[in-house]
C-alpha positions as CSV (number, residue, x, y, z in Angstrom):
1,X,-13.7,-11.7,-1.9
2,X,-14.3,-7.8,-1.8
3,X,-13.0,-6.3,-4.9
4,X,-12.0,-2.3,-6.2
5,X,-11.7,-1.4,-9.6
6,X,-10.1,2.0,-10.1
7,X,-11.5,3.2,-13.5
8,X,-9.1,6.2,-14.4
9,X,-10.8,7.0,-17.5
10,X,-9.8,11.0,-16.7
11,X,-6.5,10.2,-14.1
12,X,-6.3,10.3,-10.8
13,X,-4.9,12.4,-7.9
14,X,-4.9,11.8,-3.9
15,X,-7.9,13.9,-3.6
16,X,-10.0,11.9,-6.2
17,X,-9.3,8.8,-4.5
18,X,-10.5,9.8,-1.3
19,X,-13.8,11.1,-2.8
20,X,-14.0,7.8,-4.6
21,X,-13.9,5.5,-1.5
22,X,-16.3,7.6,0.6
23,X,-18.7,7.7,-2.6
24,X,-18.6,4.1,-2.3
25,X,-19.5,3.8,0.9
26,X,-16.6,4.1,3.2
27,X,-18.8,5.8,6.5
28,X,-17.5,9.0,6.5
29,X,-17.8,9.4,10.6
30,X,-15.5,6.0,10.6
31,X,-12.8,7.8,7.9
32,X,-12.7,10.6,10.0
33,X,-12.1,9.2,13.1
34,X,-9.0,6.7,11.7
35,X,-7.8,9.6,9.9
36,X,-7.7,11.9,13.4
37,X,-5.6,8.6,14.5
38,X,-2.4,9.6,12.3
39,X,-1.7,12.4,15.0
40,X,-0.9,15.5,12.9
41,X,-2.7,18.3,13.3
42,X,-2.5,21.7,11.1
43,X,-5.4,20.5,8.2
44,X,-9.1,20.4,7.6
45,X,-10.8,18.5,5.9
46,X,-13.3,19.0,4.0
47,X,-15.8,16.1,2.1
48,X,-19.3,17.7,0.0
49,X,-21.3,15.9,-2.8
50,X,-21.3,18.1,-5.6
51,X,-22.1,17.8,-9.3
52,X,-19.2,17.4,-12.0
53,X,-19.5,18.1,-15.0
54,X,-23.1,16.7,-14.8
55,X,-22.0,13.8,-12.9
56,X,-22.8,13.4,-9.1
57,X,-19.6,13.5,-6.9
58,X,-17.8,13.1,-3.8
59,X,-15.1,16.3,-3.7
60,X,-12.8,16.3,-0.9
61,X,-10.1,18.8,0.5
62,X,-7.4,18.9,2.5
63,X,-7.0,22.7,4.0
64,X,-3.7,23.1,5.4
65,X,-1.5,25.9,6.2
66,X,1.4,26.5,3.4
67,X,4.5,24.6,4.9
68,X,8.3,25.4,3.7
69,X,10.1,23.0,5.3
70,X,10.7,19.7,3.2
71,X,10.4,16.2,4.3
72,X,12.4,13.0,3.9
73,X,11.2,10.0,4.1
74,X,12.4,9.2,7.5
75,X,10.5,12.1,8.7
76,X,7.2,11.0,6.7
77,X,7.9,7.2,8.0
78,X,8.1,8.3,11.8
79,X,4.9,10.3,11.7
80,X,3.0,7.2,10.0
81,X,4.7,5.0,12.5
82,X,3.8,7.0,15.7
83,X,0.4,7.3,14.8
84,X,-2.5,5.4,16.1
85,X,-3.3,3.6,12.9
86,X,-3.7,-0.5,13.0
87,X,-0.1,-2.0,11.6
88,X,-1.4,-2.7,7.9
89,X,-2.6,0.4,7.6
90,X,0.9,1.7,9.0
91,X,3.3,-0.8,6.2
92,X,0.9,0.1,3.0
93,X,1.1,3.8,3.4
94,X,5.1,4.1,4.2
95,X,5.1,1.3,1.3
96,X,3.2,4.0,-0.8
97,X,5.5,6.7,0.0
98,X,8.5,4.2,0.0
99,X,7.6,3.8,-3.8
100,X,7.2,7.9,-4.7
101,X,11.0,7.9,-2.8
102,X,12.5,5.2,-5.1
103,X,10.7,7.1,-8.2
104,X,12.4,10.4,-7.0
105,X,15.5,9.1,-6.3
106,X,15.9,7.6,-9.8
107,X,14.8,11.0,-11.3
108,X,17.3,12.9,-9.6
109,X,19.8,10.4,-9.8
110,X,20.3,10.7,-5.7
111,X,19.6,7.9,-2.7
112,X,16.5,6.9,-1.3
113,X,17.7,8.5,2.4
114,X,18.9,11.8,0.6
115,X,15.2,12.3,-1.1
116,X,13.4,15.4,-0.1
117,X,9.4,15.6,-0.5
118,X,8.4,18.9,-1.9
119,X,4.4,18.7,-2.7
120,X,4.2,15.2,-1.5
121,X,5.6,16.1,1.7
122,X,3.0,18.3,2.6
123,X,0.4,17.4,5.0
124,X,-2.4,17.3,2.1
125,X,-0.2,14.5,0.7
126,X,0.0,12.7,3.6
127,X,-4.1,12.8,4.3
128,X,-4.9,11.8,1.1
129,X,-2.0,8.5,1.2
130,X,-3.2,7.5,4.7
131,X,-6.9,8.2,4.2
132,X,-6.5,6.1,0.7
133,X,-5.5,3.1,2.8
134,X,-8.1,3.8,5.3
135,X,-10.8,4.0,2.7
136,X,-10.0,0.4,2.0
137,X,-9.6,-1.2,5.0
138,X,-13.3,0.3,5.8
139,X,-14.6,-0.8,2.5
140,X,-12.8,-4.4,3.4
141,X,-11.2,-4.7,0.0
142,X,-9.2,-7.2,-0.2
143,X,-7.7,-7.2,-4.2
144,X,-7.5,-4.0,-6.3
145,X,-7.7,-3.4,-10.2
146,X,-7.2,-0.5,-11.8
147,X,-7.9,0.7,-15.6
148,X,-5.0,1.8,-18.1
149,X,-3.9,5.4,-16.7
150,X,-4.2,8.4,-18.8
151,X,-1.8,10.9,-17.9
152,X,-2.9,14.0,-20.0
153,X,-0.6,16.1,-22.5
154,X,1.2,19.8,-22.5
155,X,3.2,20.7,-19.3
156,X,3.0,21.0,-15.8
157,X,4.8,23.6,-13.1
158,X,6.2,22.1,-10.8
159,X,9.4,22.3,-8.0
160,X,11.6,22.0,-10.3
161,X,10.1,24.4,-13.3
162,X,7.9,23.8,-16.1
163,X,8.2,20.0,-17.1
164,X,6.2,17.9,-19.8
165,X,3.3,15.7,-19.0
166,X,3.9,13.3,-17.1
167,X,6.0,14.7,-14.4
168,X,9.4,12.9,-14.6
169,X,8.3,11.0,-11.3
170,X,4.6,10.4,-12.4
171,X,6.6,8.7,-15.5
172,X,8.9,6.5,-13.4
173,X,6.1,5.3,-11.0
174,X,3.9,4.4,-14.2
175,X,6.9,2.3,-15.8
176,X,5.6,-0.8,-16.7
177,X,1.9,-0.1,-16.3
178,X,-0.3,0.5,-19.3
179,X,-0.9,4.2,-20.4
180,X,-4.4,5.4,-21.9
181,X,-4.4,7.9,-24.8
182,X,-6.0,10.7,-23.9
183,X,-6.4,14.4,-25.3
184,X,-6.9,16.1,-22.6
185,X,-4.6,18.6,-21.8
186,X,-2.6,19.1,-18.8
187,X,-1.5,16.4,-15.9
188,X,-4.4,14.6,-15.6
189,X,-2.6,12.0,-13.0
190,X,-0.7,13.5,-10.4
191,X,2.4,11.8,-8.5
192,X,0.4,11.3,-5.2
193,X,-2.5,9.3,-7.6
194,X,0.0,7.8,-9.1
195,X,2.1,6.2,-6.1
196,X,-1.0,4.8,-4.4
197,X,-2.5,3.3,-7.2
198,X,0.9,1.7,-8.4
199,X,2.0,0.8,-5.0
200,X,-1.8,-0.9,-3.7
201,X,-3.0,-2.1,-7.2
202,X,-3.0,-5.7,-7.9
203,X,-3.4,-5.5,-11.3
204,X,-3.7,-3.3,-14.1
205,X,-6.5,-4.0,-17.0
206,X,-10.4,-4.3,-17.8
207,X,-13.1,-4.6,-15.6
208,X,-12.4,-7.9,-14.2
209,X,-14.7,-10.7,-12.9
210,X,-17.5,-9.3,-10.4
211,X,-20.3,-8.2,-9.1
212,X,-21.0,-4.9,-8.8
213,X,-22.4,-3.6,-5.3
214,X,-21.6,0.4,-4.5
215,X,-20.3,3.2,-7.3
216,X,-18.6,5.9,-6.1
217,X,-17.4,9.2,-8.2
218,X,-14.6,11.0,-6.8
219,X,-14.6,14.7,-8.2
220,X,-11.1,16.2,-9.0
221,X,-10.2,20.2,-8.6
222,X,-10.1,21.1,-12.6
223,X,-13.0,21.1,-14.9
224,X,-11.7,18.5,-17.8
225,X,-12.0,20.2,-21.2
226,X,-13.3,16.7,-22.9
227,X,-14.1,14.4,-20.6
228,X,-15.4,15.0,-16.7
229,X,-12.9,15.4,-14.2
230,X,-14.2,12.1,-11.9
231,X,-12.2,9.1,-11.5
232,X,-15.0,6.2,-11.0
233,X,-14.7,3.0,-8.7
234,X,-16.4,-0.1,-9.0
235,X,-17.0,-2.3,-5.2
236,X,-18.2,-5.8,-5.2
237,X,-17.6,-9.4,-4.7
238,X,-15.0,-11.1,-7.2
239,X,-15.7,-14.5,-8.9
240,X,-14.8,-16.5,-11.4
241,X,-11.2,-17.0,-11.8
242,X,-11.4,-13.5,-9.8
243,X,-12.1,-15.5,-6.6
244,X,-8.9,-17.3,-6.8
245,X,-6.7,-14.4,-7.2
246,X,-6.4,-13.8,-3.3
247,X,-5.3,-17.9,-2.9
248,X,-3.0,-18.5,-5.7
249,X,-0.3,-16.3,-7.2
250,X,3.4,-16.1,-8.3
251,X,6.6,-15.4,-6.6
252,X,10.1,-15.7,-6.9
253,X,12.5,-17.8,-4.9
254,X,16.0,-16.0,-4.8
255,X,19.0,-18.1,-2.6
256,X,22.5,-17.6,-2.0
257,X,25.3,-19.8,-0.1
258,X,27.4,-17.9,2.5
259,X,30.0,-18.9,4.1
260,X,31.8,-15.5,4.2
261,X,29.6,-13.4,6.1
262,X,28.8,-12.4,9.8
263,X,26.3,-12.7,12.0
264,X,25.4,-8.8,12.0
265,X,25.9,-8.9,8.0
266,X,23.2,-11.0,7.3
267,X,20.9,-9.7,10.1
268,X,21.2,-6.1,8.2
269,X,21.1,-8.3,4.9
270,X,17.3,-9.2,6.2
271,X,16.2,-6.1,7.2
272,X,17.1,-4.6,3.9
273,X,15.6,-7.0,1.9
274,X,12.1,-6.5,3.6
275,X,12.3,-2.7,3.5
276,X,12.9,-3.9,-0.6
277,X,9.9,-5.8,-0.8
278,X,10.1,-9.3,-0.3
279,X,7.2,-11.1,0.8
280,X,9.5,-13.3,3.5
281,X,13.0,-13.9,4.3
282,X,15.1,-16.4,6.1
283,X,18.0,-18.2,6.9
284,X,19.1,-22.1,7.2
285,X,22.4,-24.0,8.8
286,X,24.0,-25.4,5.9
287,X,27.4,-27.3,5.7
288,X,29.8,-26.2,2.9
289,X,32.6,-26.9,0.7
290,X,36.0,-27.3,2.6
291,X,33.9,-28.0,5.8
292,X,32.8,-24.3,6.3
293,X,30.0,-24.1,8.3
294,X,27.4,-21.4,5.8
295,X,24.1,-20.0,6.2
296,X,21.9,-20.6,3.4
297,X,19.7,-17.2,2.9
298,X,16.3,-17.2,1.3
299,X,13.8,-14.8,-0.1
300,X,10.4,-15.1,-1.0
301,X,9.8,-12.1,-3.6
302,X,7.3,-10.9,-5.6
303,X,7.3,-10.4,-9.5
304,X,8.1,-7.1,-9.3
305,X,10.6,-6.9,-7.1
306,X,12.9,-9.5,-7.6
307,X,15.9,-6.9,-9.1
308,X,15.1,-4.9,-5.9
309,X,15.8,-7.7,-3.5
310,X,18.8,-8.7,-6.0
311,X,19.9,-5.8,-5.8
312,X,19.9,-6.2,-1.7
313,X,21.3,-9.0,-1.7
314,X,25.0,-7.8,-4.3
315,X,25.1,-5.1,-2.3
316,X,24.8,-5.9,1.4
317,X,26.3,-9.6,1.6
318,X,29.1,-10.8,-0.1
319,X,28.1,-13.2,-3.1
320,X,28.7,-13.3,-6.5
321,X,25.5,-15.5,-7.4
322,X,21.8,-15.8,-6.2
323,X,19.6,-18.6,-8.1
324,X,16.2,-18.3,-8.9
325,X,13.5,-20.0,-9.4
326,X,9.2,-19.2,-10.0
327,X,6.9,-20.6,-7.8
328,X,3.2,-20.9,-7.4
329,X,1.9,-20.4,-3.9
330,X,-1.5,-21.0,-2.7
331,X,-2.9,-19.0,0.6
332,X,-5.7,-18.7,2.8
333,X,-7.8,-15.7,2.0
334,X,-7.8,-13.4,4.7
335,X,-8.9,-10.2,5.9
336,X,-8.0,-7.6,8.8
337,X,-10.4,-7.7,11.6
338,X,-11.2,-6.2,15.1
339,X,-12.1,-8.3,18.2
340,X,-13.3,-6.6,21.9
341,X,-11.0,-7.9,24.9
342,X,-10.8,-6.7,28.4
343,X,-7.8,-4.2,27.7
344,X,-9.4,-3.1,24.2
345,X,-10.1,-3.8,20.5
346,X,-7.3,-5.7,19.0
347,X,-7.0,-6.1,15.2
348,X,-6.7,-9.8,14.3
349,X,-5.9,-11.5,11.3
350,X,-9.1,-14.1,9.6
351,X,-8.1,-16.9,7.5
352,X,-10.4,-18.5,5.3
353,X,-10.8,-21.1,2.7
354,X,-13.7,-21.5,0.5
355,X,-15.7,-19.4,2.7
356,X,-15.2,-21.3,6.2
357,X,-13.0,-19.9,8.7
358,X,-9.9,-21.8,9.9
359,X,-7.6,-19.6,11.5
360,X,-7.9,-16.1,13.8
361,X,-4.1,-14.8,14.2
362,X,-3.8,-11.3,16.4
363,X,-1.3,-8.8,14.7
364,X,1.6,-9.0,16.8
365,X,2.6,-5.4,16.7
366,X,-0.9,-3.7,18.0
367,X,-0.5,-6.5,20.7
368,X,2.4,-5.1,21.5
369,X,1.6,-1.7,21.4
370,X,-1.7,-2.8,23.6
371,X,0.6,-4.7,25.9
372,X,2.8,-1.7,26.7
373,X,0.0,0.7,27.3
374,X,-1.7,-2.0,29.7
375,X,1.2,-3.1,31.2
376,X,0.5,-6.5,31.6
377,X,2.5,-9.2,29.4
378,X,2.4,-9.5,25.5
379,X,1.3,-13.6,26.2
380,X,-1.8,-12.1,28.1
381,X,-3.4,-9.7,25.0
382,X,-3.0,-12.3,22.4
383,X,-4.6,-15.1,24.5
384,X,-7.6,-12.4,24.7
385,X,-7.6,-11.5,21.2
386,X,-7.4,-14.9,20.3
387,X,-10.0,-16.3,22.3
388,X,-12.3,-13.4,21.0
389,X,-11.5,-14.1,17.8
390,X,-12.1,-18.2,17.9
391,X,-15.4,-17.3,19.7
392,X,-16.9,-15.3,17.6
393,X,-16.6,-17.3,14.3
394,X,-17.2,-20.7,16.6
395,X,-13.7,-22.2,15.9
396,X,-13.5,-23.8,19.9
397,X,-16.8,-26.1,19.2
């Protein structure tokens, strides 16, 4: 199992993270041309190795004209969702920006939907959240570590005025994740850093379990006063109890009896609760008291956002309890692939188990998306894309 470790020993920002990956080895032809897939035009970018501080780097810069106009999250959601991009790559960068809206919204005491982006808005922002998730996916990493995160001291000017280090929504993204001291002044991890590493990490601690393959130095703007301004990232192959991590981990079980609500209540109940999070969600006949006929709803949610989907749940169905209950799951490892068929390259989903392949699953939305552009029928692209996939890793013999 490919593994990242994010080493933050001076912070992190949007454009260290990109210069990170491609230092690593993401092919920078490849970046480019996934990157030219989100549809917005208006930037340039620009990737150079330079020296840091002493340290060989990857800087790279988003050149874009000033913009005045300020984005929602709708509006950031819609351009990620019209692009070209493959579906994951779609879900983890709205989740990224999802995340910075929640932040923002608690700071300023307002709703998600009422947010508006000033700096993370900007097209630079949005380059450096997609192209994050890019790097990844071309790097096929598959669980992601990252250090304790120094965040710097002094102040910072930002939208609002002059504020102390860390931003107030640098601070809210980093609740619950371990801080570094550091005395370097000045905001050594910036709110667009801070979102993608919070949002995509898997964990948060030492160096865990690998080996080491590729280093890559990703060189920030500012010369650091005490320590280079790089953020490092270690590539390999996990092991040890490493190796497991992609097959076994915790979630919660959250349920909840109705027998009070409609059809179109729960529906909007389930799309809520995915939009908070959960990992799945569903729904099962079930007789109640005083022969009501009930639905009984379930969600699958991870650790973290359990009050989220509670939360959901209070607000957009009508019950006064939810149980709950920890579970241990175990699950195939996979990883996002791309298979050749007639009517083009379709992304596919590879399931493994210690090592062997067992299952090739094509990504129902591209196949959608493929099936509209070819107009033939949906049945007809994943048939292709399955049968590409099942041949290649010898799954029909």
């Amino acid at each position: 199992m490919k593994i990242a470790y994010f080493d933050c020993f001076s912070g992190a920002s949007g454009d260290m993270i990109l210069g990170a990956l491609l230092a690593a080895g993401a092919p920078e032809a490849a970046f480019r041309k996934q990157l030219g897939r989100l549809g917005v035009g208006g930037y340039e970018l620009g990737i150079q190795a330079i020296r840091k501080q002493g340290f060989a780097a990857t800087k790279v810069d988003v050149h874009a004209a000033e913009q005045s106009s300020h984005r929602h999250l709708h509006h950031i959601a819609r351009i990620i969702h019209d692009s070209g991009l493959s579906a994951t790559v779609k879900d983890r960068a709205i989740g990224v920006f999802t995340r910075l809206a929640e932040a923002e919204a608690k700071v300023h005491g307002t709703s998600v939907e009422k947010v508006h982006f000033h700096e993370v808005g900007a097209i630079d922002a949005i380059v450096d959240v997609v192209g994050a998730v890019i790097g990844l996916e071309l790097l096929g990493v598959r669980r992601i570590v990252c250090s304790s995160v120094p965040v710097g001291s002094g102040t910072v000017k930002c939208q609002h005025g002059v504020m102390p280090v860390p931003a107030p929504a640098t601070a809210e993204l980093l609740r619950g994740v371990p801080l570094a001291a550091c005395e370097e002044s000045g905001e050594l991890t910036t709110p667009t850093g801070a979102a993608i590493l919070t949002t995509l990490a898997d964990a948060f601690g030492p160096v865990p379990d690998m080996t080491i393959q590729s280093i890559g130095y990703g060189a920030g703007t500012r010369d650091g006063q005490t320590r280079p301004n790089v953020l490092r990232l270690l590539i390999g192959e996990a092991g040890g109890p490493a190796a497991d991590a992609e097959r076994v981990d915790e979630i919660v079980v959250l349920e909840t009896n109705l027998d009070d609500a409609t059809g179109q209540q729960v529906g909007h109940a389930l799309d809520a609760l995915f939009a908070a999070g959960a990992v799945d969600v569903f729904t099962t006949a079930i007789h109640m008291k005083k022969n009501r006929p009930g639905v009984l709803l379930t969600v699958l949610a991870p650790v973290d956002r359990v009050f989220a989907c509670e939360e959901v749940l209070f607000t957009h169905t009508p019950t006064f309890g939810i149980r709950r209950h920890a579970c241990s799951r175990t699950k195939l490892e996979r990883r996002i692939e791309t298979v050749d068929t007639k009517y083009g390259p379709v992304p596919v989903k590879v399931g493994m188990w210690a090592g062997r392949v067992l299952t090739v699953t094509p990504e129902h939305d591209d196949c959608v998306h493929l099936a509209a552009k070819c107009g033939v029928l949906l049945r007809d692209i994943y048939f292709a894309a399955q049968q590409a996939g099942r041949a290649r890793y010898g799954l029909d013999h």
